[in-house]
Backbone as numpy.savetxt, mean C-alpha at the origin, in Angstrom:
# Nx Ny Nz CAx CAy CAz Cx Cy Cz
9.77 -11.04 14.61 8.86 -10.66 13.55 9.11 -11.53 12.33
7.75 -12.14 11.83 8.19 -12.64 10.50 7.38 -12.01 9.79
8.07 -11.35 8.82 7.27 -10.84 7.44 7.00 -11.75 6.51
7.24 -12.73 6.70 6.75 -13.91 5.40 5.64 -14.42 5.54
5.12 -14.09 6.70 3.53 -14.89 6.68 3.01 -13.93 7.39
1.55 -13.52 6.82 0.93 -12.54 7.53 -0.87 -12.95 8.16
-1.17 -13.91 6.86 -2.62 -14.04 7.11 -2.86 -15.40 7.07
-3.65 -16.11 8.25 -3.99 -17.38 7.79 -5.46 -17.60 7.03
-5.66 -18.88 6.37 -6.74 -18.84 5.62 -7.94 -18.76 6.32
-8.02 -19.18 7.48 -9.45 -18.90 8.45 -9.57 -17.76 8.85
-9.36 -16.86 8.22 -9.24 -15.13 8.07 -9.25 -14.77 6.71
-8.99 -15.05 5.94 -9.03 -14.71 4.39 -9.91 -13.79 4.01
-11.54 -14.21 3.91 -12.33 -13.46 4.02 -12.79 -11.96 4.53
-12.66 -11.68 6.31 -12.63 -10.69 6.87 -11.55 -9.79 6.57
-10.34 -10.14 6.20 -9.46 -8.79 5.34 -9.39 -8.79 3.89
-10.21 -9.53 3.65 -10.46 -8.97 2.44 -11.60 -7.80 2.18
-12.46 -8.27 3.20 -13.68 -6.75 3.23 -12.91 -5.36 3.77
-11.98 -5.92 4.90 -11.27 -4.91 5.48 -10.59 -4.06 4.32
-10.09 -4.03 3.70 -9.08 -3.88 2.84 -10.08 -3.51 2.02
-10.57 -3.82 1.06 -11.59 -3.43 0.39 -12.09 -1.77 0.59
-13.13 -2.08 2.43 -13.53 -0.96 3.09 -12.52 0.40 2.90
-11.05 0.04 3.05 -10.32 1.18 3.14 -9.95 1.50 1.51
-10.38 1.03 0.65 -10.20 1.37 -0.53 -11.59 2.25 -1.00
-12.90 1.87 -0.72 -13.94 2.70 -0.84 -13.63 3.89 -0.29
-13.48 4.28 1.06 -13.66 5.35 1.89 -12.21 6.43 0.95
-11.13 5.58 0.63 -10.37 6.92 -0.09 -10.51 7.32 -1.27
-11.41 6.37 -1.52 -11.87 6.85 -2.91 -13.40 7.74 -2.72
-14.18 7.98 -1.59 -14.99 8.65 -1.40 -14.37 9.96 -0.93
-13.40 9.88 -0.12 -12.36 11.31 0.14 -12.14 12.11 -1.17
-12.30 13.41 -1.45 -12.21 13.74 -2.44 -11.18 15.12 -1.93
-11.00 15.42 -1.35 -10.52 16.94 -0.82 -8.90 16.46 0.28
-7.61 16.16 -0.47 -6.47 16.00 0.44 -6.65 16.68 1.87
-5.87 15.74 3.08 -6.00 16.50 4.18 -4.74 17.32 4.05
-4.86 18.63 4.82 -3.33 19.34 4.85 -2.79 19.20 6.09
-3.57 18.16 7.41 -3.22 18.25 8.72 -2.08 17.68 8.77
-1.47 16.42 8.07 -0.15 15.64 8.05 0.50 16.03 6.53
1.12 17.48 6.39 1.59 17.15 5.08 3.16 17.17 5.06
3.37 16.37 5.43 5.11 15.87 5.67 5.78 14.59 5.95
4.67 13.57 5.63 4.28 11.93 5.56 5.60 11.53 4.79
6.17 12.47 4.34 7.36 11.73 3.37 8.92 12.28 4.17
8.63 12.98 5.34 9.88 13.94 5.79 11.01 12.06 6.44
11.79 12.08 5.67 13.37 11.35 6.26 14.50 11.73 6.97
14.89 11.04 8.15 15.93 11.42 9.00 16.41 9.84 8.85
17.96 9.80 8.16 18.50 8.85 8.08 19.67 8.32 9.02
19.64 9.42 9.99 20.92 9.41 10.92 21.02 8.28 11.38
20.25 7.53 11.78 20.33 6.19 12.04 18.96 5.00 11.36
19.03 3.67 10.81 18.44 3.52 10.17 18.63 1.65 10.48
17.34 1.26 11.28 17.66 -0.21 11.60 16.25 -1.02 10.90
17.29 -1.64 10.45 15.96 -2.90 9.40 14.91 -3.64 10.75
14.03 -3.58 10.51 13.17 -4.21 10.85 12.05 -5.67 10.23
11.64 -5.59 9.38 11.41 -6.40 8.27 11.79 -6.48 6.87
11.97 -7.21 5.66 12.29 -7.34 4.53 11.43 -8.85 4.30
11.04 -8.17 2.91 10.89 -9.64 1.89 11.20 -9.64 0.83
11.66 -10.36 -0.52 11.94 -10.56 -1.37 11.11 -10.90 -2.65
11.31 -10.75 -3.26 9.97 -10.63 -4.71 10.95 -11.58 -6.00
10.15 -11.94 -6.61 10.75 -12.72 -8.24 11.21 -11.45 -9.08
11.67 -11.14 -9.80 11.97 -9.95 -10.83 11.27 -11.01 -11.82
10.71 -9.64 -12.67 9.95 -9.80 -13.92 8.60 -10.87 -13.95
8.05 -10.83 -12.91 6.32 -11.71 -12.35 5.37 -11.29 -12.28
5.37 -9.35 -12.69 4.34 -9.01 -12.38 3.56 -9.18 -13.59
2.28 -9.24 -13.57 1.52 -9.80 -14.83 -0.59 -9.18 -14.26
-0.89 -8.94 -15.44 -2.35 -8.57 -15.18 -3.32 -9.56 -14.48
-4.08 -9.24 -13.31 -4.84 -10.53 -12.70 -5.93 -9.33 -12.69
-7.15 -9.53 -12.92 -8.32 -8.66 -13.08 -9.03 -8.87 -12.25
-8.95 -7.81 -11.45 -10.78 -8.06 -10.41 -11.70 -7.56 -10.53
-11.69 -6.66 -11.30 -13.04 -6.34 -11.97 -13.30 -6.74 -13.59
-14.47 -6.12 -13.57 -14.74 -6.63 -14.73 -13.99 -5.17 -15.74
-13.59 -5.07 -16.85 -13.77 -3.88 -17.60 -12.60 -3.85 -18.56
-12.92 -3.40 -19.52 -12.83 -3.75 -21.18 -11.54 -2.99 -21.66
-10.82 -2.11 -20.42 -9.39 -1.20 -20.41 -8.37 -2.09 -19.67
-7.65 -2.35 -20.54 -6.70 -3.18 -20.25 -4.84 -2.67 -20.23
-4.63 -2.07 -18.95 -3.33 -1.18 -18.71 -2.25 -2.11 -19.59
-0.76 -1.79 -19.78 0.15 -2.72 -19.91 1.24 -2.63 -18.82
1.47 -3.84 -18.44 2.24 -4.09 -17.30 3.89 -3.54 -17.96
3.95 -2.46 -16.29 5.42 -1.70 -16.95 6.19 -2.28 -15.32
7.83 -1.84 -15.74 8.49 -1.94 -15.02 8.53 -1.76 -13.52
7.44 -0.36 -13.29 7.33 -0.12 -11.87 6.00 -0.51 -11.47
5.87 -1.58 -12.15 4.27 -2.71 -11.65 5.32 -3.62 -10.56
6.55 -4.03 -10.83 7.22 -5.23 -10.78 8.03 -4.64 -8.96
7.68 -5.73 -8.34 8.31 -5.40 -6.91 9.67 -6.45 -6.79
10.63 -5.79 -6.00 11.71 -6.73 -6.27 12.46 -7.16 -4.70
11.45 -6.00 -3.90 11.69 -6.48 -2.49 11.16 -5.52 -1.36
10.53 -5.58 -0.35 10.02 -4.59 0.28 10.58 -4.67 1.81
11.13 -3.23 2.42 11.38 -3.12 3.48 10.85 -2.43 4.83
10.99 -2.36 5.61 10.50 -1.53 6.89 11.95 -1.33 7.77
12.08 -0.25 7.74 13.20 0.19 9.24 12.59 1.64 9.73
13.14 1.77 11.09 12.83 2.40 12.11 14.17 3.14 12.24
13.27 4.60 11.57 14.52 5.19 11.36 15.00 6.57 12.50
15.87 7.42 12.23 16.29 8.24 13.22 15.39 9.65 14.01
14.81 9.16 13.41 13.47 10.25 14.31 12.40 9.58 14.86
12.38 8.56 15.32 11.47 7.39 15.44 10.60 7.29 14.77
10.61 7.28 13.66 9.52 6.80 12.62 9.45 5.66 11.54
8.74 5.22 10.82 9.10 3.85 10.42 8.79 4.18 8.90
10.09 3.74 8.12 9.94 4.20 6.89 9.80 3.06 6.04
8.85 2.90 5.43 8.27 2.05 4.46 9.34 2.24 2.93
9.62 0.87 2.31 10.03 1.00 1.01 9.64 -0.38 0.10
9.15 0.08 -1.00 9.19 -0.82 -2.07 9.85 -0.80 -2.85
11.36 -1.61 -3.17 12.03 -1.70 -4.08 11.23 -2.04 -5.59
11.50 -1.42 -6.76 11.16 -1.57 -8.52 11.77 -1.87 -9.44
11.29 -2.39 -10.03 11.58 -2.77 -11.23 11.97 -1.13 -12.24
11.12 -0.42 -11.53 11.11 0.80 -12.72 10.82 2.17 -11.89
10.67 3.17 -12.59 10.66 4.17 -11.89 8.92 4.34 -11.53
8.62 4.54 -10.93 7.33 4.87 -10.06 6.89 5.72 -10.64
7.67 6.99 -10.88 6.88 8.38 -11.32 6.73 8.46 -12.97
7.02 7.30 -13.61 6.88 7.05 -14.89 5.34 7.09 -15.26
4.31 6.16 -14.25 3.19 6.00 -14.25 2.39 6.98 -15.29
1.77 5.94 -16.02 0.61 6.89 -17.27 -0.91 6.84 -17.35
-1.86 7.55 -17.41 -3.19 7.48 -18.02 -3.80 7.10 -16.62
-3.35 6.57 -16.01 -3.77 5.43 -14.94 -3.89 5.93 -13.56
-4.57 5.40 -12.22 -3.82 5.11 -10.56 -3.16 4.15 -10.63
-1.70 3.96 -10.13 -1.20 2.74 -9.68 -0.89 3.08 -8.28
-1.56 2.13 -7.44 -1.49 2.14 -5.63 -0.64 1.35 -5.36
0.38 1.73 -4.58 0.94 0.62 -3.77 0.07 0.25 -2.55
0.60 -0.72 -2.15 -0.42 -1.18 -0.55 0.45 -2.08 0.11
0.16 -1.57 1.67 0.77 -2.33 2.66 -0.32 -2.64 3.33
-0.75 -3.72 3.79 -1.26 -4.26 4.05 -0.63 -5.39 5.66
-0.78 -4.54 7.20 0.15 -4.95 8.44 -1.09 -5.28 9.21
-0.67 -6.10 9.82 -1.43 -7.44 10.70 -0.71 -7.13 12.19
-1.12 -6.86 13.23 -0.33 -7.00 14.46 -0.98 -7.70 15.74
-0.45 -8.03 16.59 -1.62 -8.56 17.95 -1.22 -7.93 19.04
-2.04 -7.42 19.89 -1.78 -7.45 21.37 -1.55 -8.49 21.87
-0.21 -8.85 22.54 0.22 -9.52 23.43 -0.49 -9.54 24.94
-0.48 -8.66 25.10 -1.39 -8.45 26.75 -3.09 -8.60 26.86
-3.74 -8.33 25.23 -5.05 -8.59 24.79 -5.64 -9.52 24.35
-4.66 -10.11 23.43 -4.97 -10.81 22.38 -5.38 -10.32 21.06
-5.94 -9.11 21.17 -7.02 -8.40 19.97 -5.56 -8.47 18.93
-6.29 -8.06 17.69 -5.00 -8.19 16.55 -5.78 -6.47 16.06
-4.75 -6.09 15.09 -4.53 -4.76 14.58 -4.23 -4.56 13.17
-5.58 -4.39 12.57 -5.43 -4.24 10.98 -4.65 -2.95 10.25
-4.23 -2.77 9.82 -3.95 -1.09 8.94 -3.62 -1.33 7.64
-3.97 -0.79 6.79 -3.60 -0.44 5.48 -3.02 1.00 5.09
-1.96 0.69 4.37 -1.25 1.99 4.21 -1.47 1.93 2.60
-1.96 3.38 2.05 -2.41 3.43 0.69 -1.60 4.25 -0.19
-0.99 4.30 -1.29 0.51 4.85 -1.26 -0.45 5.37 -3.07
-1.56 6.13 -3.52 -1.36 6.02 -4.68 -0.56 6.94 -5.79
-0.76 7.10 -6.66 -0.11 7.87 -7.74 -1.23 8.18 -8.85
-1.53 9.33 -9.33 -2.98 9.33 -10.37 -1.71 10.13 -11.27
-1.61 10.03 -12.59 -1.06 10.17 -13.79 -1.25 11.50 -14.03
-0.58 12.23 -14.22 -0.69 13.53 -14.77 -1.63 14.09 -15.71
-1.37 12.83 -16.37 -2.84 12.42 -18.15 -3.41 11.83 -17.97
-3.81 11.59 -16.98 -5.06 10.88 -16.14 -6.45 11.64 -16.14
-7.50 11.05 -16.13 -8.95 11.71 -16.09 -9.25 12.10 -14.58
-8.36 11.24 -13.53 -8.74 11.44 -12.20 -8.82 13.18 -11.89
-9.37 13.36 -10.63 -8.91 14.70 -10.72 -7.96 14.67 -9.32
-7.36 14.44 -9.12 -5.81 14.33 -8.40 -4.70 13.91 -9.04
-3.81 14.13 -8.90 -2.59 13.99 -9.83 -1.44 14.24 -8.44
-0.47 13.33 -9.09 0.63 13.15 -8.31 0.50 11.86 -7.08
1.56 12.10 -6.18 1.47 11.01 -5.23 0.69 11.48 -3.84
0.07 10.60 -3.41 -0.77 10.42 -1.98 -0.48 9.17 -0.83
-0.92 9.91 0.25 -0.54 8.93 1.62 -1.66 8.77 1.91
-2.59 7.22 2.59 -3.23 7.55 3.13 -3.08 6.17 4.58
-3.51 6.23 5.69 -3.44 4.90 6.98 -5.20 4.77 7.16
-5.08 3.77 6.95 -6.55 3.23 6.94 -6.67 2.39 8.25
-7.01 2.88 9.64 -7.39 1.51 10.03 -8.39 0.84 10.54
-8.16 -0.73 9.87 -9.54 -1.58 9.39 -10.11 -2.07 10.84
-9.41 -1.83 11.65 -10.22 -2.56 13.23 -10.89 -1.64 13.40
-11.00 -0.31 12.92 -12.05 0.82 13.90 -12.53 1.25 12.69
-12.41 1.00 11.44 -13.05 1.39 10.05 -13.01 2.83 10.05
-11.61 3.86 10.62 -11.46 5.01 10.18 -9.67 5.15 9.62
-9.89 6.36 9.47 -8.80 6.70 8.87 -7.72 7.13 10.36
-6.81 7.07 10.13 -5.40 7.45 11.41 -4.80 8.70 10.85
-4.62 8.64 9.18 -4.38 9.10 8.91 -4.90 9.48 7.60
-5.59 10.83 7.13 -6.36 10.93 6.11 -5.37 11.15 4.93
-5.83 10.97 3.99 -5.25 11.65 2.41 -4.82 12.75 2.64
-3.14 12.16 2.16 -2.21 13.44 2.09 -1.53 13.69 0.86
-1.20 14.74 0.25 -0.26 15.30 -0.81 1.62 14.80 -0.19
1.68 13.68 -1.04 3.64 13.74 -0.86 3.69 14.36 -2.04
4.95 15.01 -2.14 5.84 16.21 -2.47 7.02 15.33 -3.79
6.84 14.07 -4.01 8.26 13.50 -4.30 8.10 12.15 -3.93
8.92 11.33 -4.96 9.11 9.88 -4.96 10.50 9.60 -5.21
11.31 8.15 -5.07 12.54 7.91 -5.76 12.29 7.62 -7.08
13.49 7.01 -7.64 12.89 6.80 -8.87 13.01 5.72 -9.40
13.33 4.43 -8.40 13.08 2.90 -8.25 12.52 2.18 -6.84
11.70 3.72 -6.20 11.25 2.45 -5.25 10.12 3.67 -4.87
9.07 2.70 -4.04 8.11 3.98 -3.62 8.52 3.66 -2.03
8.75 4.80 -1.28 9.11 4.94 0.20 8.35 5.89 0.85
8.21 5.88 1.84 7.17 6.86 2.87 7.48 6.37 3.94
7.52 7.44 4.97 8.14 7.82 6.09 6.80 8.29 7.00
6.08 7.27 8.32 4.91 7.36 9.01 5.49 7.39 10.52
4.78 8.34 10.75 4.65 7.65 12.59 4.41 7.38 13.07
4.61 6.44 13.95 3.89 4.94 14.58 2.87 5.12 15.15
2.72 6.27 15.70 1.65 6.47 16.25 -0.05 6.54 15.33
0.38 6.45 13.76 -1.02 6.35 12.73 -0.68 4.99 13.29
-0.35 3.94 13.36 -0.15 2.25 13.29 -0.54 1.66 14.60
-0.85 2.16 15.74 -1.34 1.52 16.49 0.00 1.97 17.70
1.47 2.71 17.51 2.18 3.05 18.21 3.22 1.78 18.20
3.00 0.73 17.52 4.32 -0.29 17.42 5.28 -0.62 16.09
5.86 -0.99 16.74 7.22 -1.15 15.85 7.12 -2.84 15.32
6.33 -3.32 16.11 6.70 -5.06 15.64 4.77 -5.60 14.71
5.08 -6.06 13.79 3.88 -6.41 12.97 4.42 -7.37 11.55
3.68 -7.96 11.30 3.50 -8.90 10.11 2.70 -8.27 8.94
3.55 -8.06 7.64 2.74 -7.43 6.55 2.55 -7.97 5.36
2.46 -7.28 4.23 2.60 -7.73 2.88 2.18 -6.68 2.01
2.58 -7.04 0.63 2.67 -6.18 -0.08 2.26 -6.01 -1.45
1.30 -4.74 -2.21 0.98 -5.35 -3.48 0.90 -3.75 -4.31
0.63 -4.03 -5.37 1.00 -3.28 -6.45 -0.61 -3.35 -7.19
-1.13 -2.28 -7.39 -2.69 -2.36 -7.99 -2.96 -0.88 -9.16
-3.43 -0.91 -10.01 -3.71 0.04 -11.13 -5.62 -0.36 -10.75
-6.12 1.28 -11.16 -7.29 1.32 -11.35 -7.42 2.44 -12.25
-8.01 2.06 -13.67 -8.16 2.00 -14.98 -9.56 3.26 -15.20
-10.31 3.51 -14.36 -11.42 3.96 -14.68 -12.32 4.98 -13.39
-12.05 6.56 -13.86 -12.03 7.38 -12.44 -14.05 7.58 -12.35
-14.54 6.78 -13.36 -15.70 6.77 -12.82 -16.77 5.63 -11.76
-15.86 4.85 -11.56 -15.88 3.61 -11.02 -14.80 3.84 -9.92
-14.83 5.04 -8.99 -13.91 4.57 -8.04 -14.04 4.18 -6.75
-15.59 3.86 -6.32 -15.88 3.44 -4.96 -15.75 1.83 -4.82
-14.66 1.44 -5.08 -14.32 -0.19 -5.04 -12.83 -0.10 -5.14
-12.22 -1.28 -4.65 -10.90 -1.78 -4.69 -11.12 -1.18 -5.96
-9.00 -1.34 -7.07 -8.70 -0.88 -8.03 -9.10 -2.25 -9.09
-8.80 -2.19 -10.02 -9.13 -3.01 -11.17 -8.29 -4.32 -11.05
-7.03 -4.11 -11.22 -6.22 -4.89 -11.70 -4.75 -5.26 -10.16
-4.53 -6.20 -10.14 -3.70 -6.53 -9.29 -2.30 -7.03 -9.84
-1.55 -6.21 -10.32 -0.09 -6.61 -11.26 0.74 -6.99 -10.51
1.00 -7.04 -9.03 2.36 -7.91 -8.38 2.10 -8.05 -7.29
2.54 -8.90 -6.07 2.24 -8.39 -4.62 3.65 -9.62 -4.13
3.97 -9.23 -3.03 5.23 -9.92 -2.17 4.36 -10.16 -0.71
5.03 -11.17 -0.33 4.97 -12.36 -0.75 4.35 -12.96 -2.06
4.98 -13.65 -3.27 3.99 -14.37 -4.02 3.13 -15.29 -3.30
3.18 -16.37 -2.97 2.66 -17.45 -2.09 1.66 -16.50 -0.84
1.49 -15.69 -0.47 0.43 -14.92 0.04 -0.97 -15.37 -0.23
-1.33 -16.12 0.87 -3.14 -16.24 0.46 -3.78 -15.22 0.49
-3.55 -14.28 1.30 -4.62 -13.16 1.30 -4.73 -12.29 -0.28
-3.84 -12.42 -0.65 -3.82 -11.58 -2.39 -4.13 -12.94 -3.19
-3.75 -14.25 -3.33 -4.42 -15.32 -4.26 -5.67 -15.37 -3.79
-6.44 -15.02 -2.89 -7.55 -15.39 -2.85 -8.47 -14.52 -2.73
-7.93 -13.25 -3.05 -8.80 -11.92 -3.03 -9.93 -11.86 -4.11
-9.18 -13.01 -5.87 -10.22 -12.54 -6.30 -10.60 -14.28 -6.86
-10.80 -14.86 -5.77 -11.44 -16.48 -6.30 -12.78 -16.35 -5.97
C-alpha cells in the first residue's frame, strides 16, 4: 500500500464530482441515522499500522472555493500534522488525524474532516471510491446539528454505506473514528488522502464546504486541482 499517491491526473475530474456528490447528499440528509450509532466504539487490544502520511506543521492557510464574503480564521485544529489508518482489535479500521489543535475547540462554523480512499479490484480491475465525512457543526453555529458526525459515502454506487451518524466524543488533538470494513467495500488495503474543510454558511449547504484550510498529502493533485 502506498498512501502517498492516490489519484492520477487523468482522473482528476471524475473525483472531483464524486466527492462533491457525497458532500450534496449529506448535506441534503437532515435527520441523523440511529442504525450505526457506535461508529466511534475502540478496541485497542491489538493495533497494526496500516497506512500513515505526514503533513508540514503550521501550512494550513484559507484557499476558497466558493465564492462568499465570511471569511473563518485559520485555527490550530485546521492544521494536520499526520494521518493514520490501523486495523485494530476487533477488526475494524480506525481512522486518525493527528492536530495541530484541539478539534472540539471549533466555533460559529462546520469544520469536516475528509478521507477521501481509492481502491482496485485485483481480480476485476474496477476501482472503489469512498469518502468518509467526519463533520463537526459548532455549538454557536446557525446549523441545526451540533456536535460531531460520521458519515461513508460511496462514490462508485452514489449511495451512502453508511448514513449520518451522531459520535458521542472526540480527542482533543486528533479527530479518530473507528469503521467497519464492511461500509468500505470489506478491505483492508487502499490508497487515500486527506483534507480539512470549514463551511461558513448553513444556508448554502447543498455544495462542497467553502473553504479548504489543509489537506495531506500537500503535493496531492486531486485537492490542488479541485478548485482551478
Amino acid at each position: 500500500m502506498n498512501p502517498q499517491t492516490i489519484i492520477s491526473l487523468c482522473t482528476i475530474a471524475s473525483y472531483i464530482i464524486a466527492v462533491a456528490a457525497s458532500f450534496l447528499i449529506t448535506a441534503i440528509l437532515q435527520t441523523p441515522s440511529d442504525k450505526h450509532n457506535s461508529p466511534n466504539e475502540i478496541i485497542t487490544s491489538t493495533k497494526q499500522l496500516i497506512g500513515k502520511t505526514k503533513d508540514a506543521k503550521n501550512d494550513a492557510q484559507l484557499l476558497s472555493l466558493y465564492e462568499t464574503t465570511i471569511k473563518p480564521e485559520v485555527q490550530y485544529h485546521h492544521d494536520i500534522i499526520s494521518s493514520e489508518v490501523y486495523r485494530i482489535g476487533n477488526d475494524r479500521l480506525l481512522f486518525t488525524i493527528q492536530l495541530d489543535g484541539n478539534p472540539n475547540h471549533n466555533e460559529r462554523f462546520e469544520t469536516v474532516y475528509v478521507w477521501l480512499l481509492s481502491q482496485n479490484d485485483l481480480v476485476s480491475g474496477n476501482g472503489q471510491i469512498y469518502t468518509i465525512i467526519i463533520p463537526n457543526f459548532a455549538n454557536d453555529s446557525s446549523f441545526d446539528n451540533k456536535g460531531w458526525y460520521l458519515a461513508v459515502f460511496n462514490n462508485t454506487n452514489n449511495q451512502y454505506s453508511l448514513p449520518l451518524s451522531k459520535l458521542k466524543y472526540m480527542p482533543e488533538s486528533s479527530v479518530e473514528v473507528s469503521i467497519d470494513p464492511s461500509f468500505l467495500g470489506n478491505t483492508f488495503s487502499f490508497n487515500y488522502s486527506t483534507a480539512v474543510m470549514v463551511r461558513v454558511n448553513d444556508t448554502l449547504v447543498a455544495k462542497a464546504p467553502d473553504y479548504l484550510m489543509d489537506s495531506a498529502p500537500d503535493d496531492d493533485p486531486f485537492w490542488l486541482n479541485w478548485f482551478k
